[in-house]
C-alpha positions in Angstrom: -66.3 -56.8 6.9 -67.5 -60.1 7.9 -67.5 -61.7 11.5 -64.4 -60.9 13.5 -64.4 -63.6 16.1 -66.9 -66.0 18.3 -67.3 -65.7 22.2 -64.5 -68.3 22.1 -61.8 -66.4 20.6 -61.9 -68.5 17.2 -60.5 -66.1 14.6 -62.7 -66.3 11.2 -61.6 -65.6 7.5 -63.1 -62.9 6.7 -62.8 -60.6 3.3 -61.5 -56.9 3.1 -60.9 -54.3 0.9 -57.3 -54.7 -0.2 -57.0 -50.3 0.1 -58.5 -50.2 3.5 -55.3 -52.2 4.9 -52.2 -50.1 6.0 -48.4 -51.8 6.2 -47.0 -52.3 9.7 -44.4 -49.9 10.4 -42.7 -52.4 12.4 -42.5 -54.8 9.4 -38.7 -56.8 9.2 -38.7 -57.4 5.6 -37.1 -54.7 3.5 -36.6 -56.4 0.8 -39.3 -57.5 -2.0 -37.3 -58.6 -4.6 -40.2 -57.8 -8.1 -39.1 -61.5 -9.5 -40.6 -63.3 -6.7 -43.3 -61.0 -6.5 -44.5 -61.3 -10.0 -44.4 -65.6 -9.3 -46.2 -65.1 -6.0 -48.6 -63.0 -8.0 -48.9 -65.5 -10.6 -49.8 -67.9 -7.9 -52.5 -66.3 -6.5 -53.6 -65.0 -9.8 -53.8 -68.7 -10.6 -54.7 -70.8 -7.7 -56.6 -68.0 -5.0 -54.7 -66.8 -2.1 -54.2 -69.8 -0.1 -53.3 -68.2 3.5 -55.2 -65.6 5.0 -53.2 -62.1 5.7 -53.1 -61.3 9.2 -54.5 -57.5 10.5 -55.5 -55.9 13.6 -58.1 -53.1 13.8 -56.5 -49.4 13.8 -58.2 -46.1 14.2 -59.1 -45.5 10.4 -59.0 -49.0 9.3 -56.6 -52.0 9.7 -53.0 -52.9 10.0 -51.0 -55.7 8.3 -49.7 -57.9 11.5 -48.4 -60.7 8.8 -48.8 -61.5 5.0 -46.9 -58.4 3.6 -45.9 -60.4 0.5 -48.8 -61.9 0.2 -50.8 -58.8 0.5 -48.2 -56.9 -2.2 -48.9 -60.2 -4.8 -52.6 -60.0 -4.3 -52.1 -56.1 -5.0 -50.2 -56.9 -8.7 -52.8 -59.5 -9.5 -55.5 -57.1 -9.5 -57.6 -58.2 -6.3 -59.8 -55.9 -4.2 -60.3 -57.8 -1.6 -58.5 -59.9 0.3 -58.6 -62.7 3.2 -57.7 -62.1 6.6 -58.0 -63.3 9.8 -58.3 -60.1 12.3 -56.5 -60.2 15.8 -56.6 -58.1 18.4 -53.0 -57.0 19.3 -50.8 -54.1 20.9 -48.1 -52.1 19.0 -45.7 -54.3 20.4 -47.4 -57.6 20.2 -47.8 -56.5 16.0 -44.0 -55.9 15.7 -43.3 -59.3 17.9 -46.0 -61.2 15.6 -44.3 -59.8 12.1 -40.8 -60.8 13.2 -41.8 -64.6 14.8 -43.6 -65.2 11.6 -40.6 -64.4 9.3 -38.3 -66.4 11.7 -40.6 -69.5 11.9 -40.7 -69.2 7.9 -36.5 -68.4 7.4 -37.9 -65.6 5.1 -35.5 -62.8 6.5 -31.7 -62.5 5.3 -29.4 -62.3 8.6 -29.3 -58.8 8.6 -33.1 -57.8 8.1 -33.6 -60.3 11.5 -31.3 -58.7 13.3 -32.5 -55.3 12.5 -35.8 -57.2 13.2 -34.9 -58.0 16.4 -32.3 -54.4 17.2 -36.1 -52.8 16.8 -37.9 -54.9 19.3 -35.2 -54.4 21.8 -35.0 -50.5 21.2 -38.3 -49.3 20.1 -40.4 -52.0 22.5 -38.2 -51.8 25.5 -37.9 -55.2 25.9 -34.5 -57.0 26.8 -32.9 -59.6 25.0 -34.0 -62.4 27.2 -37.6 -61.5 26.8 -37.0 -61.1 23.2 -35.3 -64.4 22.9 -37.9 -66.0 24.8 -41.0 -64.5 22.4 -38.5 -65.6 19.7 -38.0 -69.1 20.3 -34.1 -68.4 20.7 -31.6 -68.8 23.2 -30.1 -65.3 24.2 -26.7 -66.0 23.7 -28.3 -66.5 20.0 -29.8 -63.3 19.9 -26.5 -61.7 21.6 -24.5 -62.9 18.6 -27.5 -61.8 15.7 -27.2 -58.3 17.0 -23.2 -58.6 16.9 -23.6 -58.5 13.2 -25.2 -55.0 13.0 -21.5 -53.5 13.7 -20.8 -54.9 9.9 -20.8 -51.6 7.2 -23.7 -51.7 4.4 -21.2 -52.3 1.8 -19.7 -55.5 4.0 -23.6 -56.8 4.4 -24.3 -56.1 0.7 -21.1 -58.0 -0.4 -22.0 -60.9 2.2 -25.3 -61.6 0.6 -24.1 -61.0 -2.6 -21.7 -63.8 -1.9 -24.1 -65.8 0.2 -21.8 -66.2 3.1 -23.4 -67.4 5.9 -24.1 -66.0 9.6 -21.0 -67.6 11.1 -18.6 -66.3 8.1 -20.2 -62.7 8.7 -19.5 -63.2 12.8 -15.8 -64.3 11.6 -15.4 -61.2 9.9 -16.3 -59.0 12.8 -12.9 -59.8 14.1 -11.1 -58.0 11.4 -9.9 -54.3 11.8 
């Protein structure tokens, strides 16, 4: 492992092994679908990884904060290493980072961000002002994402599959 960070705080690139990094539990993203994946991969394979994966020190190793994607394409195109920028977070400030960075993307589907955010409120303890606030969203806003978790699977699988939107899925929560 190379240098971690100046007296500063500056956060360098440095280069680990691509096995000695564990997932985050608290990751949003279920859903990896092997097609983009394989072009991601074919990216990297092609052109180096052009963003750094995020990690904190664990006992044992490191944990992915942000770059699970990345750090799966890297994976299929066969590197050993990989760059990362290593940050010193809490539990709950790993699950807060993961989540902000798919929001600030729009890489989630509506119903892995509110599961996203359902987990911060539950498993962190926090309320959905404060999580609205780390989020960069009104709570009202959050209030409503949440609303959709009351949906079945089979109604969410059917919504994506059709690509409704958030406000048709809200719309449907009013039928019996």
């Amino acid at each position: 492992m190379q240098g971690v960070t100046d007296m500063l705080g500056q956060q360098h690139i440095s280069k680990l092994e691509i096995n000695s990094i564990r997932p985050n539990p608290a990751q949003p993203r279920r859903n990896f679908p092997p097609q983009e994946l394989q072009e991601l991969s074919n990216s990297i394979r092609a052109n180096g990884l052009l963003q750094p994966v995020v990690v904190r020190k664990v006992s044992g190793g490191f944990e992915l904060v942000a770059g699970e994607r990345r750090l799966r394409a890297c994976k299929m195109a066969g590197m050993t290493e990989v760059p990362v920028l290593i940050t010193n977070c809490s539990d709950q400030e790993s699950a807060i980072f993961a989540l902000t960075e798919k929001l600030q993307r729009a890489d989630l589907n509506m119903f892995e961000e509110e599961e996203g955010i359902r987990c911060l409120i539950e498993e962190w303890h926090v309320t959905q002002e404060e999580c609205a606030a780390r989020l960069g969203r009104s709570q009202s806003a959050v209030a409503n994402k949440l609303r959709l978790l009351k949906l079945p699977g089979s109604m969410r699988e059917a919504i994506l599959e059709c690509r409704l939107t958030e406000r048709h899925a809200r719309a449907l929560l009013r039928l019996p």
